[in-house]
N, CA and C atoms as an extended XYZ file, in Angstrom:
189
Properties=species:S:1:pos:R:3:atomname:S:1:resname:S:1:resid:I:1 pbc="F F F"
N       114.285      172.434      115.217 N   UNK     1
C       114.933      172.203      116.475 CA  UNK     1
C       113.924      171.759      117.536 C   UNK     1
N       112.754      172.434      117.462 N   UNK     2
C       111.973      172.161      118.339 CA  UNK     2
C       111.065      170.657      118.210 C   UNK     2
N       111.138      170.086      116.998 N   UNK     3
C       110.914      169.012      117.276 CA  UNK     3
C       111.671      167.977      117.861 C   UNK     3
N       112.814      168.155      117.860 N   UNK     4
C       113.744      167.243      118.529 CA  UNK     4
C       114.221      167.235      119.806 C   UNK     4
N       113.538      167.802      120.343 N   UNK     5
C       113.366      167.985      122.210 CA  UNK     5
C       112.483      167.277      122.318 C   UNK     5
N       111.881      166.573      121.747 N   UNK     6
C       111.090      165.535      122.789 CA  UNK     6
C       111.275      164.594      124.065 C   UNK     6
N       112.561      164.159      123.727 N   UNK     7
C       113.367      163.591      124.619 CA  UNK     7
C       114.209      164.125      125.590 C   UNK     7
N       113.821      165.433      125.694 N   UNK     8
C       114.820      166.417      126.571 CA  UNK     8
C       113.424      166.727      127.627 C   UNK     8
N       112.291      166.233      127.556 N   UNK     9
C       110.767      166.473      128.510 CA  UNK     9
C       112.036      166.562      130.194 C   UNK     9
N       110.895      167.501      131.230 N   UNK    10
C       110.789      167.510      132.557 CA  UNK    10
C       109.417      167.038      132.687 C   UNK    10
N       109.388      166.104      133.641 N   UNK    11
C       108.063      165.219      133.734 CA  UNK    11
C       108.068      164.826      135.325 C   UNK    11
N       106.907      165.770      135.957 N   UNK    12
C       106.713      165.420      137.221 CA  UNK    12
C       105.436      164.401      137.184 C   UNK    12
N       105.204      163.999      138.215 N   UNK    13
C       104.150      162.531      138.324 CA  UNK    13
C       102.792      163.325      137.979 C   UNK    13
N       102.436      162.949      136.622 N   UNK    14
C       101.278      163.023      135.973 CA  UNK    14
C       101.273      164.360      135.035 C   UNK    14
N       102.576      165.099      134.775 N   UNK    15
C       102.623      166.524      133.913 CA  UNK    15
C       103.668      166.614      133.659 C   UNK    15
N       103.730      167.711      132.640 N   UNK    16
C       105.034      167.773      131.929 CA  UNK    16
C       105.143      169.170      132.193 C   UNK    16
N       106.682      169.342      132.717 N   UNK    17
C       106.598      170.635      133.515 CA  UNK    17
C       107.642      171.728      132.558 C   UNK    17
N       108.188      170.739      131.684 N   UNK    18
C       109.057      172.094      130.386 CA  UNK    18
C       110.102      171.225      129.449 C   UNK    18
N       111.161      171.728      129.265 N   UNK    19
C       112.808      171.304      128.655 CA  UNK    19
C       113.123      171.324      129.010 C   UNK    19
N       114.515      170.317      129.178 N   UNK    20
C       115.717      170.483      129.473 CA  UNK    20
C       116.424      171.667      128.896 C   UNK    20
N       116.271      172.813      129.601 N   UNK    21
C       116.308      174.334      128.587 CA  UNK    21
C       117.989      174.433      128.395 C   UNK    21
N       118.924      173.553      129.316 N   UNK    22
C       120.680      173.307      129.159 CA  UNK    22
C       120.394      172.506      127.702 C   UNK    22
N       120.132      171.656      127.745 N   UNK    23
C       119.675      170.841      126.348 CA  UNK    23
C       119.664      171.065      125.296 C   UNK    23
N       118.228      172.051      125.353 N   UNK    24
C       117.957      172.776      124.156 CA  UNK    24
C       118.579      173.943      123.617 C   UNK    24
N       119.444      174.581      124.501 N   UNK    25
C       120.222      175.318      123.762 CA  UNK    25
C       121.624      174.469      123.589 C   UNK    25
N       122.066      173.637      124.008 N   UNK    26
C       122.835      172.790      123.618 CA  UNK    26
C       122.691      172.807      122.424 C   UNK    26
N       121.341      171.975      122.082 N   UNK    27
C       120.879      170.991      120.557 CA  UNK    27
C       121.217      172.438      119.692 C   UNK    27
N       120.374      173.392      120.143 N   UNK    28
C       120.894      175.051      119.442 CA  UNK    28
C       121.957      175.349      118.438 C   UNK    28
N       122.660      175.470      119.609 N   UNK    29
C       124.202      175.660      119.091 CA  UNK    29
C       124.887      174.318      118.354 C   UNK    29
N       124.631      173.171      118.739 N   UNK    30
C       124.897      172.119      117.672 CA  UNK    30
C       124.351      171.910      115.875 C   UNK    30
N       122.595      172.908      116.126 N   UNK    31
C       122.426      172.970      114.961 CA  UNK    31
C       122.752      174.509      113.934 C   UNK    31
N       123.570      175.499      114.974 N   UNK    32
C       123.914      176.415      114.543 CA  UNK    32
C       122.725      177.664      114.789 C   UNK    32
N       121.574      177.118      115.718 N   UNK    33
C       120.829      178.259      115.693 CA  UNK    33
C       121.905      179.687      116.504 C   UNK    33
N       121.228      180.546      116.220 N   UNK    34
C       121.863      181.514      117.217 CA  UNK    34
C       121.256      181.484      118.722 C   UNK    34
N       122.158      181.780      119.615 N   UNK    35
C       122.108      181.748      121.116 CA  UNK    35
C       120.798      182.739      121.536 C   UNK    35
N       121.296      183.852      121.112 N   UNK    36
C       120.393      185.015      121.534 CA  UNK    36
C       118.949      184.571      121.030 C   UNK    36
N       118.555      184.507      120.115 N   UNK    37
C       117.615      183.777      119.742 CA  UNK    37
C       116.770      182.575      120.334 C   UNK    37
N       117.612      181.643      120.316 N   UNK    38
C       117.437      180.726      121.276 CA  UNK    38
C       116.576      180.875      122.438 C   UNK    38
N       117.333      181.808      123.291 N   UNK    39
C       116.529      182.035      124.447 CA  UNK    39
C       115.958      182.721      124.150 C   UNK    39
N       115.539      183.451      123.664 N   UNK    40
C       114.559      184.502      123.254 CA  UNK    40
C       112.912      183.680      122.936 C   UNK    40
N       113.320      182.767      122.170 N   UNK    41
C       112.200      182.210      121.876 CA  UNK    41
C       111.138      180.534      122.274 C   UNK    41
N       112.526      179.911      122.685 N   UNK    42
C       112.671      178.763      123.805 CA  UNK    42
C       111.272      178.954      124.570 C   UNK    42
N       111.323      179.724      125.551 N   UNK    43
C       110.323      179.236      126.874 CA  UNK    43
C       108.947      179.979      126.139 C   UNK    43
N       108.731      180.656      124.890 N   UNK    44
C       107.386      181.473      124.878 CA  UNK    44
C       106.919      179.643      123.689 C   UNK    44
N       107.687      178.808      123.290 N   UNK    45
C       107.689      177.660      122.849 CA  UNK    45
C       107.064      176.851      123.506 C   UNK    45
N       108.075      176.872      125.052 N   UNK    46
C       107.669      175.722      125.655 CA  UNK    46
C       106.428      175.889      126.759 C   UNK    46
N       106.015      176.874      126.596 N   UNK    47
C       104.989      177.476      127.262 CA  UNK    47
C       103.506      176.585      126.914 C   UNK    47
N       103.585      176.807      125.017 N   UNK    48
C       102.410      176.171      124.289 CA  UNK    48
C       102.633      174.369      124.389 C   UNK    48
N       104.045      174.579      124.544 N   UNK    49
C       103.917      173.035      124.333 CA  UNK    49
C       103.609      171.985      125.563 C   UNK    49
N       103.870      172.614      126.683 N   UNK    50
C       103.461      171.924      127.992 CA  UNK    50
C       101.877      172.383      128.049 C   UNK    50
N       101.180      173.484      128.328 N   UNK    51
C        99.767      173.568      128.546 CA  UNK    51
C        99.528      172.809      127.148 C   UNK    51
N        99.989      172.253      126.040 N   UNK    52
C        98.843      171.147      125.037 CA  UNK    52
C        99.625      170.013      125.599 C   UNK    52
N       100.649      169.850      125.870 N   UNK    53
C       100.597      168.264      126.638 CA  UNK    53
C        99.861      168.089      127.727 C   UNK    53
N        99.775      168.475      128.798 N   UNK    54
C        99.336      168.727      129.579 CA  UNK    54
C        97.538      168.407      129.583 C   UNK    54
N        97.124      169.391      128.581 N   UNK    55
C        95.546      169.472      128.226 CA  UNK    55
C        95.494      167.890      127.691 C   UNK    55
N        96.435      167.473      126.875 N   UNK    56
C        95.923      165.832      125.823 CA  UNK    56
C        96.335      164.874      127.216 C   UNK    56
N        96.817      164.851      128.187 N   UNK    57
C        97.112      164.067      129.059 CA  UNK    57
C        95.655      164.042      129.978 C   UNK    57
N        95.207      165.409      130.370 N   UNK    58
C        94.189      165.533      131.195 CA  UNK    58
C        93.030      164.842      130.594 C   UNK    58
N        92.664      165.278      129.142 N   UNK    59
C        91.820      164.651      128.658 CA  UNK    59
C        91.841      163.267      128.298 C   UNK    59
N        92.868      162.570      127.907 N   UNK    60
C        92.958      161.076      128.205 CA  UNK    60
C        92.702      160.169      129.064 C   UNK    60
N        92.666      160.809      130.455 N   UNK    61
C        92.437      160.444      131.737 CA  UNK    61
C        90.682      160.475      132.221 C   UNK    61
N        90.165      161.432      131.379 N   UNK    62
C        88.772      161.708      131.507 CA  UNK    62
C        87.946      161.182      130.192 C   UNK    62
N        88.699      160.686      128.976 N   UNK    63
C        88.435      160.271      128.435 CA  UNK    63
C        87.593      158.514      127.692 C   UNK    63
């Protein structure tokens, strides 16, 4: 599931600030994950995944 949020990014000018977290539990429940779950584990996800976008963006720029 979590690969297929890519296209669900929040993107302020020059960072990526999370998910579309309506989205992703959308995509959720479309792929049958469970709800409770879902949120449960969603933002400790998108936590890693914005500070490493974030870090490969910074370093591209200094790169």
């Amino acid at each position: 599931m979590v690969q297929r949020l890519g296209g669900q990014l929040r993107i302020a000018p020059g960072a990526v600030i999370g998910w579309d977290m309506g989205a992703a539990l959308a995509l959720g429940h479309a792929l049958g994950v469970n709800a409770l779950i879902a949120a449960e584990i969603l933002p400790e996800i998108e936590a890693v995944m914005v500070r490493t976008l974030n870090a490969q963006m910074e370093g591209s720029r200094h790169g």
